[in-house]
C-alpha positions in Angstrom: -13.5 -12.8 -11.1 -13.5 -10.3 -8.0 -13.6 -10.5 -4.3 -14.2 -9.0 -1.3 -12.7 -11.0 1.5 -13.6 -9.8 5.4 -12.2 -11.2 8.3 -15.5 -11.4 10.3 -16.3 -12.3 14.2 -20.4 -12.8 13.1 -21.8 -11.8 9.7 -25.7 -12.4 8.2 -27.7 -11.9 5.2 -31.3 -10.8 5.8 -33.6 -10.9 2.4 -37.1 -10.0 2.9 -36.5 -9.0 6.7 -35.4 -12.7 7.1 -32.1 -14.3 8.2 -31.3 -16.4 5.5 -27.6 -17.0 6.8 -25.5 -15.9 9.5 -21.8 -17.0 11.1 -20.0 -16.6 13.7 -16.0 -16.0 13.3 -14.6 -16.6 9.8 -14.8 -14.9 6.1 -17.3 -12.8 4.6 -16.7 -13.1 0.7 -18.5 -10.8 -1.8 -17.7 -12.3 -4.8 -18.2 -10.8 -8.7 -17.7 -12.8 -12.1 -17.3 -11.7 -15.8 -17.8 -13.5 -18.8 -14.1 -14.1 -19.6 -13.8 -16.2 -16.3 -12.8 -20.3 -16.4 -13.3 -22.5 -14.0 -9.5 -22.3 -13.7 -10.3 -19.0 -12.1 -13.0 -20.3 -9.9 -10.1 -23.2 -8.8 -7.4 -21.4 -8.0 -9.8 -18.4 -6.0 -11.2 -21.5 -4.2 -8.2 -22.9 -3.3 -6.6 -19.3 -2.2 -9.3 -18.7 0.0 -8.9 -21.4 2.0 -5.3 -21.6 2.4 -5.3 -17.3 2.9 -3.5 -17.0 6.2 -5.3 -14.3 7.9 -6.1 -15.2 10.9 -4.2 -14.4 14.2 -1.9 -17.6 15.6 -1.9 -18.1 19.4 1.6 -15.3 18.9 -1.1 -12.9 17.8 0.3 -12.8 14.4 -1.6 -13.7 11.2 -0.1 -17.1 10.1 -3.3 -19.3 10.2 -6.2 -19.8 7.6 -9.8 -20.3 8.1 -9.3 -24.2 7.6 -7.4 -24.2 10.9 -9.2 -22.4 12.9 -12.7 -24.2 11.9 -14.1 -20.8 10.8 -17.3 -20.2 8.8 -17.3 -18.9 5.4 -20.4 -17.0 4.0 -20.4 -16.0 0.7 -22.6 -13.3 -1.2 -22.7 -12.5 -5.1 -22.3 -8.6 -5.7 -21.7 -7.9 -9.5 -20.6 -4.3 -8.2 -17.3 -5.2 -7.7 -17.1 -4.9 -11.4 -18.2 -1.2 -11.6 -16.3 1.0 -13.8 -15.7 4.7 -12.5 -13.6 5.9 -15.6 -16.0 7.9 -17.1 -19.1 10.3 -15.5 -20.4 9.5 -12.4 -22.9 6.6 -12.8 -20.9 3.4 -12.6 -21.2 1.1 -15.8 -21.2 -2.9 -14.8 -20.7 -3.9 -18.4 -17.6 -6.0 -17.5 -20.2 -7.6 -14.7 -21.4 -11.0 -16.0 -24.9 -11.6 -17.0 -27.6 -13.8 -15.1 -27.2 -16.9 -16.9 -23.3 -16.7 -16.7 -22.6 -15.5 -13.4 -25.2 -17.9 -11.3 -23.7 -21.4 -13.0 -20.3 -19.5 -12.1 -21.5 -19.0 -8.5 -23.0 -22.4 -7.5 -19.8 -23.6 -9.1 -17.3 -21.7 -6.9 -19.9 -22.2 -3.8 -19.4 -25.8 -4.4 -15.7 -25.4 -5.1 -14.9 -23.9 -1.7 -17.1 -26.8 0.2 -14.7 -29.1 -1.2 -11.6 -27.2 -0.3 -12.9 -26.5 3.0 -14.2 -29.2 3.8 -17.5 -27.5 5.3 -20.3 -26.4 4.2 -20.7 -22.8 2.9 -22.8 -20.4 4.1 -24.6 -18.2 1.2 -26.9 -15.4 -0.2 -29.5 -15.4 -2.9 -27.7 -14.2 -6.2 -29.7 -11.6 -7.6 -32.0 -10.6 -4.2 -32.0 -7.2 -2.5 -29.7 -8.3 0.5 -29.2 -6.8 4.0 -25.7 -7.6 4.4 -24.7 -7.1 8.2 -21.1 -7.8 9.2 -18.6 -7.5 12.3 -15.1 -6.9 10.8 -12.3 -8.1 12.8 -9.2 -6.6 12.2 -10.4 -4.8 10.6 -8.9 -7.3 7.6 -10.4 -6.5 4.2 -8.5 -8.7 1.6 -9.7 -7.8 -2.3 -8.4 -10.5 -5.2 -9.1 -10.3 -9.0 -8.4 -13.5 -10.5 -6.8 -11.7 -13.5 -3.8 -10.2 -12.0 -2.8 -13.4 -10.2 0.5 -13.6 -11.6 
């Protein structure tokens, strides 16, 4: 599993030319799953998430997470992140998971990160042609595979 993780001061996903979701200050997370993922993967990238210290204390230094500031969190499926570059220059996406594995996957971690948070999460539609629009604050761009976690 892969991710994208943006500081954000607003972000919103348009499908269709309508607003389907949209937050004010918190975490943008594109997220990507293959089909050798567990649900030990989706746990521990839930829990990570929400304990990720990246956002600034009242010293201006990033010591706090999005749990204690009350931030949103917004999170949008983008099998991309699982493009391989090694050989021409079309991307292959064979590592990407298919349809039937990766949307189970995503509701799961969706749910996962409610519970962790404690808030409802903020989403896309998996598989839609999405207008992702996003103010980054930082800018902080954080990217976590789940397979090099050790």
């Amino acid at each position: 599993m892969k991710t994208v993780i943006q500081r954000v001061s607003q972000a919103s996903v348009t499908i269709n030319g309508s607003v389907k979701s949209q937050t004010g200050k918190g975490i943008l997370m594109f997220v990507s799953f293959e089909e050798t993922d567990t649900i030990e993967d989706l746990l521990w990238l839930a829990a990570k998430v929400c304990k990720l210290r990246i956002f600034d204390d009242s010293c201006g230094v990033m010591n706090v997470s999005i749990q204690d500031i009350d931030g949103e969190i917004l999170i949008v499926s983008q099998f991309t992140l699982h493009a391989s570059t090694k050989k021409g220059n079309r991307p292959s996406y064979i590592k990407a998971a298919k349809p039937e594995i990766a949307i189970p996957f995503y509701e799961k971690f969706i749910e996962l990160v409610e519970f962790e948070s404690g808030k409802k999460v903020k989403t896309g539609t998996f598989g839609s042609d999405m207008k992702v629009a996003l103010v980054n604050d930082g800018p902080v761009t954080i990217l976590i595979d789940t397979k090099n976690r050790e």
